[in-house]
NUZA-915821 format. One line per 8 residues: for each residue x, y, z of C-alpha. Coordinates in Angstrom, 3 decimals, m for minus. Example, Ala and Ser with C-alpha at 12.3 -4.5 7.8 and 13.67 -1.06 7.14 Angstrom:
<sites>
12.300 m4.500 7.800; 13.670 m1.060 7.140 $
</sites>
This chain:
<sites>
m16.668 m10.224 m11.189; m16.161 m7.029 m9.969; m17.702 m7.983 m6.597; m15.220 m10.378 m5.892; m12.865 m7.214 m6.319; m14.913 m5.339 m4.009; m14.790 m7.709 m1.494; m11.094 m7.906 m2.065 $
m10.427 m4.679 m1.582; m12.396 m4.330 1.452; m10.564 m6.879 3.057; m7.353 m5.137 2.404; m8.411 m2.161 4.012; m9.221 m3.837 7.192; m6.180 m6.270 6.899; m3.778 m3.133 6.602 $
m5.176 m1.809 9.729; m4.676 m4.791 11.262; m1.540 m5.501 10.496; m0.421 m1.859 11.579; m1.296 m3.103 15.101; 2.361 m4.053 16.191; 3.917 m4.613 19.507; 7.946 m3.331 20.222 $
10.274 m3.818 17.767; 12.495 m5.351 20.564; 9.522 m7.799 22.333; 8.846 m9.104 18.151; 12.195 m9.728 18.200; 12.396 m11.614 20.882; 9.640 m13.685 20.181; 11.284 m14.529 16.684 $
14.507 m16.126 18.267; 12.994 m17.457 21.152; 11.025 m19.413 18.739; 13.479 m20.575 16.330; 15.861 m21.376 19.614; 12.521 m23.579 20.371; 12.318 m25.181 17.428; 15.904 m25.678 16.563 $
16.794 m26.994 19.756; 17.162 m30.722 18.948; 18.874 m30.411 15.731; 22.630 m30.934 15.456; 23.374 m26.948 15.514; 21.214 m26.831 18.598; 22.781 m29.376 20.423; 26.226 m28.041 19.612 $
25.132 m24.715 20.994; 23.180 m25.647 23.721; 19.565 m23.820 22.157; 17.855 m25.089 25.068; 20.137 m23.712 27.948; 20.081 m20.645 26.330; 15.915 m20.170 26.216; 16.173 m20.533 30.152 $
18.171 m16.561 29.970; 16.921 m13.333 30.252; 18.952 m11.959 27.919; 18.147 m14.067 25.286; 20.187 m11.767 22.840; 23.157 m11.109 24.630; 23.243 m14.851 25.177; 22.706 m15.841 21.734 $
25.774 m13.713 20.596; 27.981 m14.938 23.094; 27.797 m18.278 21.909; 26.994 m18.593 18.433; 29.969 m17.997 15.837; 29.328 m15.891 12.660; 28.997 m17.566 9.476; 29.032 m16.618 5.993 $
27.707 m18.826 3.203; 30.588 m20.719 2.675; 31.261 m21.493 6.276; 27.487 m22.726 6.726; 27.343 m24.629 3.856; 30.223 m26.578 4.664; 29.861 m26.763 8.512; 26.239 m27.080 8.449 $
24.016 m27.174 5.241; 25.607 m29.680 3.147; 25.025 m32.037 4.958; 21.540 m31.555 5.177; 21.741 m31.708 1.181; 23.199 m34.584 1.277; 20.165 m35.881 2.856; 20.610 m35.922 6.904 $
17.943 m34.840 8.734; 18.077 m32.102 11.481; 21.087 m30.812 11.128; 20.604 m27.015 11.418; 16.541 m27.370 10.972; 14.313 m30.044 12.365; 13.810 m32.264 9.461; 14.736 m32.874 5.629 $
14.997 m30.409 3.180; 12.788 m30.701 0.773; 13.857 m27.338 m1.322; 16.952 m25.502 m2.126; 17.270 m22.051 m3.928; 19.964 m21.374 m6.082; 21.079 m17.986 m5.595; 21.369 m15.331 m7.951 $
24.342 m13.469 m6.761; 26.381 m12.473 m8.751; 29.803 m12.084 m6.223; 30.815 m15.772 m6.236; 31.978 m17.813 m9.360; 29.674 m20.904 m8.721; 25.804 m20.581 m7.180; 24.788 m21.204 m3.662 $
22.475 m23.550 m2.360; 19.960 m22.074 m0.106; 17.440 m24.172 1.802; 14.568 m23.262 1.812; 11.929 m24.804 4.120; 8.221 m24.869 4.856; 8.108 m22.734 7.648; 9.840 m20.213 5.354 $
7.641 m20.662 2.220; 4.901 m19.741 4.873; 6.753 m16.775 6.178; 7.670 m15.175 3.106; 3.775 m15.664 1.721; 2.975 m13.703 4.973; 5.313 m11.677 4.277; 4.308 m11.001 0.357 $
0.383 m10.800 1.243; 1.348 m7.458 3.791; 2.943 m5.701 0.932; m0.422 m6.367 m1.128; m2.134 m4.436 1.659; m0.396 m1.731 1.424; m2.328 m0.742 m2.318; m5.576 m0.093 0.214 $
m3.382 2.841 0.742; m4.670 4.206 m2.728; m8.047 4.383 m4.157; m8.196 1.836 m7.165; m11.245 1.381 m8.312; m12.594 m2.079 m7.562; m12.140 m3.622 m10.993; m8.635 m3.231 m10.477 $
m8.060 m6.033 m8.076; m9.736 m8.281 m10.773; m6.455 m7.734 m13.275; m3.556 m9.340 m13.865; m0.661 m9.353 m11.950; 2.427 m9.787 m13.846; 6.110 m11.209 m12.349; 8.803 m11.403 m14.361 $
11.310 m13.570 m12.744; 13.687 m16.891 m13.324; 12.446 m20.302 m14.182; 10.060 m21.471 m12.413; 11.150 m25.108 m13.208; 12.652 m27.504 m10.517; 14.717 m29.730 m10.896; 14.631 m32.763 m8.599 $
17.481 m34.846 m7.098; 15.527 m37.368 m5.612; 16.217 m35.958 m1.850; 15.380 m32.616 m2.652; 14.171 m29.979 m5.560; 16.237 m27.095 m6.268; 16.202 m24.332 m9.073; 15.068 m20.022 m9.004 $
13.580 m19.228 m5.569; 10.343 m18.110 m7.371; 9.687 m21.834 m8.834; 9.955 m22.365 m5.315; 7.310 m19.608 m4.659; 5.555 m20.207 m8.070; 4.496 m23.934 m6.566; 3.259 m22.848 m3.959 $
0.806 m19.554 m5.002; m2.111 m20.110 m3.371; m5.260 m20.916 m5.294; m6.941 m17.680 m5.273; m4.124 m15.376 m6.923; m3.444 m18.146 m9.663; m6.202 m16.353 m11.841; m4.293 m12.714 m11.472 $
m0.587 m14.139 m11.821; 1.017 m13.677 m15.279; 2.692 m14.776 m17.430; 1.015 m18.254 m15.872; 2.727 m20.971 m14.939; 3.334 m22.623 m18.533; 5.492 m19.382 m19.490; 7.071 m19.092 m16.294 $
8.810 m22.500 m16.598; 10.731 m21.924 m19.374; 14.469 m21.457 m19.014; 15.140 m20.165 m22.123; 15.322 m16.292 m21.297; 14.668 m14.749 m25.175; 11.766 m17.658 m25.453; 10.048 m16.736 m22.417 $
10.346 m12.978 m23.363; 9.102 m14.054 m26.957; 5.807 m16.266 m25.178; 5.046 m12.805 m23.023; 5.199 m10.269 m25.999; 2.861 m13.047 m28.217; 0.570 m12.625 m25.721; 0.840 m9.390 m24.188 $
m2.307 m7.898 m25.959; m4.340 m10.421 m24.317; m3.290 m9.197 m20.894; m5.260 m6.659 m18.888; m1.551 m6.199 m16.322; m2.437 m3.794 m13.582; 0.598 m4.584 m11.514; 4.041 m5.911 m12.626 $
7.083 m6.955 m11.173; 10.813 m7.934 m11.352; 13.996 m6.724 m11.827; 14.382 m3.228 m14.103; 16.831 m3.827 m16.091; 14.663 m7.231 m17.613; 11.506 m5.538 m17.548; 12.628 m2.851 m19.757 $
13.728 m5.277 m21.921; 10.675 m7.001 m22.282; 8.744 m3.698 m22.690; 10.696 m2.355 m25.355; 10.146 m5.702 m27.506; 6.405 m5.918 m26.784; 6.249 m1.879 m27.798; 8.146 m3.045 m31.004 $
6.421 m6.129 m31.896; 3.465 m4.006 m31.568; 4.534 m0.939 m32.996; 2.604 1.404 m30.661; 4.148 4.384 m28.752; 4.186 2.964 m25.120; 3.522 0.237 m22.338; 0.052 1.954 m21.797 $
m0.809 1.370 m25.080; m1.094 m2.555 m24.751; m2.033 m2.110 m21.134; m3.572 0.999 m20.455; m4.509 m0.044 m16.735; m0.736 m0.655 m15.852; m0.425 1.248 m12.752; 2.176 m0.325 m10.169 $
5.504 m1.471 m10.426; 7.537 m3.861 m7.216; 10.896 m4.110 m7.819; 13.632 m4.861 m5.122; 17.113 m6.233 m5.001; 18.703 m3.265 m7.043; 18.711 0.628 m6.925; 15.859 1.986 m9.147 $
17.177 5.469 m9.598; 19.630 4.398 m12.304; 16.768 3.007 m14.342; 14.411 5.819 m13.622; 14.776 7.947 m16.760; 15.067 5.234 m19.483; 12.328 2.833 m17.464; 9.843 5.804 m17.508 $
10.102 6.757 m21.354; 8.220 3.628 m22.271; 5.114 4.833 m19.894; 2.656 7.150 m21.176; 1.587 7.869 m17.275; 3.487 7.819 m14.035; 3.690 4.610 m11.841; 3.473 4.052 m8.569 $
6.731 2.552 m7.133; 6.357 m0.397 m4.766; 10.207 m1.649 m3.283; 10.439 m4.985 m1.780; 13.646 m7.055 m0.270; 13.304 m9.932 m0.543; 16.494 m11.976 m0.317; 16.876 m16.245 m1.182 $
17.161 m16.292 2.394; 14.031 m14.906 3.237; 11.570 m11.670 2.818; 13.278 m8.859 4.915; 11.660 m5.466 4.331; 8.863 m3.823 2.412; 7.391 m0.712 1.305; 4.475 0.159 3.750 $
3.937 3.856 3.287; 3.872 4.577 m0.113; 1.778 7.306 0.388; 4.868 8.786 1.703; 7.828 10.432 0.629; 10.024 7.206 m0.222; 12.262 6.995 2.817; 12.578 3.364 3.316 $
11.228 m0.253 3.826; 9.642 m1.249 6.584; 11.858 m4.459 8.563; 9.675 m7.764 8.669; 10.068 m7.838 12.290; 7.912 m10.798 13.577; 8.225 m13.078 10.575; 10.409 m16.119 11.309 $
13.772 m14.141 11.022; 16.041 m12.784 13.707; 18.194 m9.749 12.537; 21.732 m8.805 14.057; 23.504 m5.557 12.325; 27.223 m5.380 12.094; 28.689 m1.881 11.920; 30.560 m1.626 8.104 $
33.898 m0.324 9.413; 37.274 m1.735 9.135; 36.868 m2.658 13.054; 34.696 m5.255 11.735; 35.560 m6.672 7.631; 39.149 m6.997 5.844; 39.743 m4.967 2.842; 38.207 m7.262 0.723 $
34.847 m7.060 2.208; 34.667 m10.433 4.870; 33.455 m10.670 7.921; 36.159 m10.319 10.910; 35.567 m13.516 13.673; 35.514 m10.951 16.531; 32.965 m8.632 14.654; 31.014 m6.385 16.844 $
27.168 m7.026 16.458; 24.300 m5.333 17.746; 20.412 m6.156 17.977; 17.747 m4.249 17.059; 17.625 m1.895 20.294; 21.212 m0.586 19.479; 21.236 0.637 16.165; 21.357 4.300 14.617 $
19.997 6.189 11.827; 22.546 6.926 8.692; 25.289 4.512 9.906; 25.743 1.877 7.095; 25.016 m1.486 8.696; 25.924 m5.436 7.597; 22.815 m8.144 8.193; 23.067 m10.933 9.823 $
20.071 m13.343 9.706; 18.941 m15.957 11.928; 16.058 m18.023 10.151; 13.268 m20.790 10.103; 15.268 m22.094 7.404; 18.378 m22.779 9.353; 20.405 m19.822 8.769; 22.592 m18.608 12.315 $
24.019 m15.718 12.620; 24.247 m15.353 8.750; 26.156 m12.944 6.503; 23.465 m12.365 3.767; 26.227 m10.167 2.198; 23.883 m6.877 1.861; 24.239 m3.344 3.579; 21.930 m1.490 4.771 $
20.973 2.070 6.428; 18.242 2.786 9.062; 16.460 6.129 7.567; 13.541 5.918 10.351; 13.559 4.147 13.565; 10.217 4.921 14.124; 8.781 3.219 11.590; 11.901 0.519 11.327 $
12.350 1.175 7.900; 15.660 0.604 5.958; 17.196 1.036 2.534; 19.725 m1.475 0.930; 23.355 0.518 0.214; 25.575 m2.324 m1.375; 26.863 m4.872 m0.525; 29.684 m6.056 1.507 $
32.242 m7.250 m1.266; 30.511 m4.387 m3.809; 32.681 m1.623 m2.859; 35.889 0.263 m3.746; 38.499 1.202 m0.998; 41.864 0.795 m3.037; 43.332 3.761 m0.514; 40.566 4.795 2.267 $
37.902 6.274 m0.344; 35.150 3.491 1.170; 32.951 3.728 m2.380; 29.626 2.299 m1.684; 26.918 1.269 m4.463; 24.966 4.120 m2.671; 27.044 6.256 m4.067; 27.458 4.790 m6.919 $
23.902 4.888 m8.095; 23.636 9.116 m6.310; 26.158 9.521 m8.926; 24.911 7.611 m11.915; 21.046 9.095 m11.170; 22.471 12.683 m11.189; 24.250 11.965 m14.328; 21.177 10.985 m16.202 $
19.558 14.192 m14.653; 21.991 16.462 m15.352; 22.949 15.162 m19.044; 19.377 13.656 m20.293; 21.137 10.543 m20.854; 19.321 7.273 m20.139; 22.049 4.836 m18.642; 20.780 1.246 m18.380 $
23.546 m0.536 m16.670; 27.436 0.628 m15.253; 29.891 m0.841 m13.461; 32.819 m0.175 m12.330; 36.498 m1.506 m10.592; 40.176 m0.328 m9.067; 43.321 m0.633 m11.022; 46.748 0.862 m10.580 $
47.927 4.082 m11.762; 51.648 4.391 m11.818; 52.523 3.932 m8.042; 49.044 5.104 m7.494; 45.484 4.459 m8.076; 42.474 4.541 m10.328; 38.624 4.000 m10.597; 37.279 2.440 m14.306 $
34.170 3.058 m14.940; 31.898 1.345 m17.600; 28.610 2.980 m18.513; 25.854 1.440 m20.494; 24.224 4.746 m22.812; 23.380 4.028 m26.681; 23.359 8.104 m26.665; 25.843 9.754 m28.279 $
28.045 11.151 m25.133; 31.191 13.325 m24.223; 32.682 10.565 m21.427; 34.828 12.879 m20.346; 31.935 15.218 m19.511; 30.322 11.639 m18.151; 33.545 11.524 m16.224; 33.643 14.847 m14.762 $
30.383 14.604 m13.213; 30.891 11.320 m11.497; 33.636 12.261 m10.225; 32.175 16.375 m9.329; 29.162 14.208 m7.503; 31.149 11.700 m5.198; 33.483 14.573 m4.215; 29.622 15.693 m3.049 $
28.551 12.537 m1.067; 31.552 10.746 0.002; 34.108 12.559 2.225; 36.259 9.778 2.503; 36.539 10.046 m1.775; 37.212 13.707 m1.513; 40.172 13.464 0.433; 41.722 10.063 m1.652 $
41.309 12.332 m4.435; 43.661 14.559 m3.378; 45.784 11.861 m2.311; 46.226 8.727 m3.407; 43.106 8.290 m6.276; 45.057 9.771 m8.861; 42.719 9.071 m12.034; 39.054 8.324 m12.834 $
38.287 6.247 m16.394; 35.311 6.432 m18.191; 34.245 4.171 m21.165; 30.903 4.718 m22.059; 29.449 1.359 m24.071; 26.677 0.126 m25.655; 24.165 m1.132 m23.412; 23.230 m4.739 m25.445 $
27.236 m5.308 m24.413; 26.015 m5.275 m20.897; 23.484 m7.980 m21.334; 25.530 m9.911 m23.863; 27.740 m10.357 m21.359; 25.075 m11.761 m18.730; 24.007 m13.806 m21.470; 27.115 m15.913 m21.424 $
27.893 m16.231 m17.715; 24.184 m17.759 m17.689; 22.885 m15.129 m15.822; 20.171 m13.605 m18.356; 17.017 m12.176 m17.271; 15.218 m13.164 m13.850; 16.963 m12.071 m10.882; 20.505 m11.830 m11.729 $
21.771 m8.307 m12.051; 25.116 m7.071 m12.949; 27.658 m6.672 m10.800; 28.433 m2.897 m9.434; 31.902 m3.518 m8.916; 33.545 m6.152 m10.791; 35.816 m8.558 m8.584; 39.247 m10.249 m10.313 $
37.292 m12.669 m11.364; 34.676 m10.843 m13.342; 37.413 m8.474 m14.269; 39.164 m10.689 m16.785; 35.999 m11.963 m17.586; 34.973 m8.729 m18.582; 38.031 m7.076 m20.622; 38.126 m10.703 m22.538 $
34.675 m9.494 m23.132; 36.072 m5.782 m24.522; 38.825 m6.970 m26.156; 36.659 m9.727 m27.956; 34.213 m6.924 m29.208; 36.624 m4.377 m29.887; 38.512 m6.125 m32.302 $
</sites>
């Protein structure tokens, strides 16, 4: 069998040289909305925007702004999208919706309903199979392409409606895995249906041992977990014990560096980091060079998705993080290097002009590559000091530097302090800790990044709070908000909503 991973290989190594072959960032772009425009132009949202008028203009993007509105989720969904499932037919995509993806986020109190169609099932496939050529970069040996491949995600179950399936975007993916990397995927498609988080876990660790993994993938924070109980069921030292080929990790959606130190004491060897973006609403960005000092992911450019960036200023978002009507947007020719950007997608699954809710920074516009800095309602400005999860996680990574602690999870919120203000932070370490030596150097390290935090500091952020807690609280707490294991993370800053939810939490466990 090792030819067939010969062959595979081979055809890697030609495909990533292929696929390095790419025209202007600006003519892909173009392409990509002149084509959805194309397609889209009969539906309802076409007609209402005159799609078809607008292909006959030069300036396709300058058009495009001019008359489309902005829309977050909950403007599309109830403009737009639920209607479509509700069963009408080209509404803001030609056709019915056969699939919906619940969404994983964890800033709203109910999920969202993403559609997902077959033109973007295609796309992110495409998009997927590129980030597989990238490991031609490195010289595996052959064999290696013949292991397993193993994705630790939601369930892959769907539930059906009788209009339309819905359920975890990877059941949506899951059903559709073409034939040939069935054999590699793990934990197979009887284990990934199960709901039951601590089941599935307890399926994988039963048969871990029969597993040659090469490759896994998934969200750290879950992954860890499931390490640590198939290094205890076993009783063996590390990982590489049970699976001594394991040699690449993909994770996206969440900052690795706060996992780094306690993810990497189960290894016996390095890995080789692999960070994807992939969103419900579509694959956005990979890592192409990894042979390279990690500076970004590279911007799917020509894959069914038109991007907009909106500048994250107060110009353009309230205090609490939404979108302002008269937001100023700009197109992939205007933006800069190190300015902290909002997305807006435009996609073959009927997304216009969408808020995905994510920030991002351009580190290279050479290469279009990006890195993901928060998101849009996951920040702190109580009084100016503009607190991104970028800096959150600078600080929390330097902490577990400077202080050999591992810290698993932290989050953090505003609250008065006398006629002033305060941050409260929660940090996830089962080491024994000084928190206010924790507290000091949070606080020592975003005086370091942030000048906006320096000056509030001196001002009007009178106080920062640090509770340091035992990690299993942190999942606990998932646990009952439903949101265990697969792609749900915790949330970086906690909104009122998750606040109360959260100190009932405490309280509950304190007492």
């Amino acid at each position: 069998m090792v030819v067939l991973g010969s062959l595979f290989k081979r055809g890697l190594q030609l495909r990533i040289k292929l696929s390095l072959q790419q025209f202007e960032p600006a003519k892909q772009q173009e392409i990509v909305l002149r084509k959805l425009l194309n397609k889209a132009k009969d539906t309802e949202i076409g007609r209402y925007y005159g799609f078809a008028s607008m292909l006959k203009k030069q300036d396709v993007f300058g058009e495009f702004a001019r008359r489309v509105d902005l829309y977050d989720y909950n403007r599309m969904y109830e403009r737009w999208w639920h209607r479509a499932r509700e069963g009408n037919a080209d509404i803001a995509w030609p056709g019915h919706i056969k699939y919906f993806a619940l969404s994983s986020g964890t800033s709203e109190a109910s999920s969202k309903f993403i559609p997902v169609t077959t033109e973007m099932i295609k796309a992110m496939r495409q998009a997927s199979i590129k980030q597989i050529y990238t490991l031609a970069q490195y010289n595996f040996p052959s064999d290696y392409f013949e292991k397993g491949m193993l994705m630790l995600g939601g369930s892959t179950h769907l539930n059906f409606t009788g209009r339309y399936y819905y359920g975890d975007l990877s059941g949506i993916n899951t059903s559709k895995i073409p034939f040939w990397f069935q054999r590699f995927y793990k934990p197979g498609k009887d284990i990934a249906k199960i709901s039951d988080w601590n089941a599935k876990i307890d399926d994988i660790v039963k048969h871990a041992k029969e597993w040659d993994i090469w490759v896994i993938a998934g969200v750290p924070a879950w992954l860890q977990i499931m390490m640590e109980r198939i290094i205890a069921h076993y009783g063996v030292k590390t990982i590489h014990d049970i699976w001594p080929n394991l040699t690449v990790y993909a994770f996206g959606g969440v900052a690795f560096e706060p996992y780094r130190k306690s993810f990497e004491s189960l290894m016996a060897k390095p890995l080789i980091y692999f960070e994807t973006y992939l969103a419900s609403e579509g694959f956005i960005a990979y890592d192409a060079r990894p042979h390279t000092v990690r500076t970004g992911m590279r911007l799917v450019l020509n894959n069914g998705i038109y991007y907009e960036f909106v500048p994250f200023n107060d110009r353009n978002f309230e205090a609490d993080g939404t979108l302002k009507a008269d937001a100023e947007t700009l197109n992939i020719t205007q933006v800069q290097e190190g300015v902290d950007y909002a997305i807006l997608l435009t996609t073959c699954a009927g997304a216009w002009r969408y808020l995905i809710g994510d920030t991002i920074r351009f580190t290279s516009l050479e290469h279009m590559e990006i890195r993901i800095t928060g998101r849009t309602k996951h920040f702190l400005s109580l009084c100016g000091e503009h607190l991104s999860v970028d800096n959150m996680n600078t600080a929390i990574g330097r902490l577990g530097e400077e202080l050999g602690m591992e810290i698993k999870e932290f989050t953090v919120h505003g609250e008065p302090s006398g006629s002033l203000f305060a941050h409260h932070w929660y940090v996830g370490c089962d080491q024994p800790v000084d928190a206010q030596q924790v507290r000091d150097l949070i606080d020592k390290t975003l005086c370091e990044v942030n000048d906006d935090y320096v000056v509030e500091r001196k001002h009007a952020l009178r106080e920062v709070i640090v509770e340091v807690l035992p990690t299993a609280w942190f999942t606990e707490w998932m646990e009952r908000q439903g949101k265990l294991g697969g792609q749900h993370k915790f949330p970086r800053v906690l909104n009122p909503k998750h606040l109360a939810l959260w100190q009932a939490f405490l309280a509950e466990k304190r007492a």
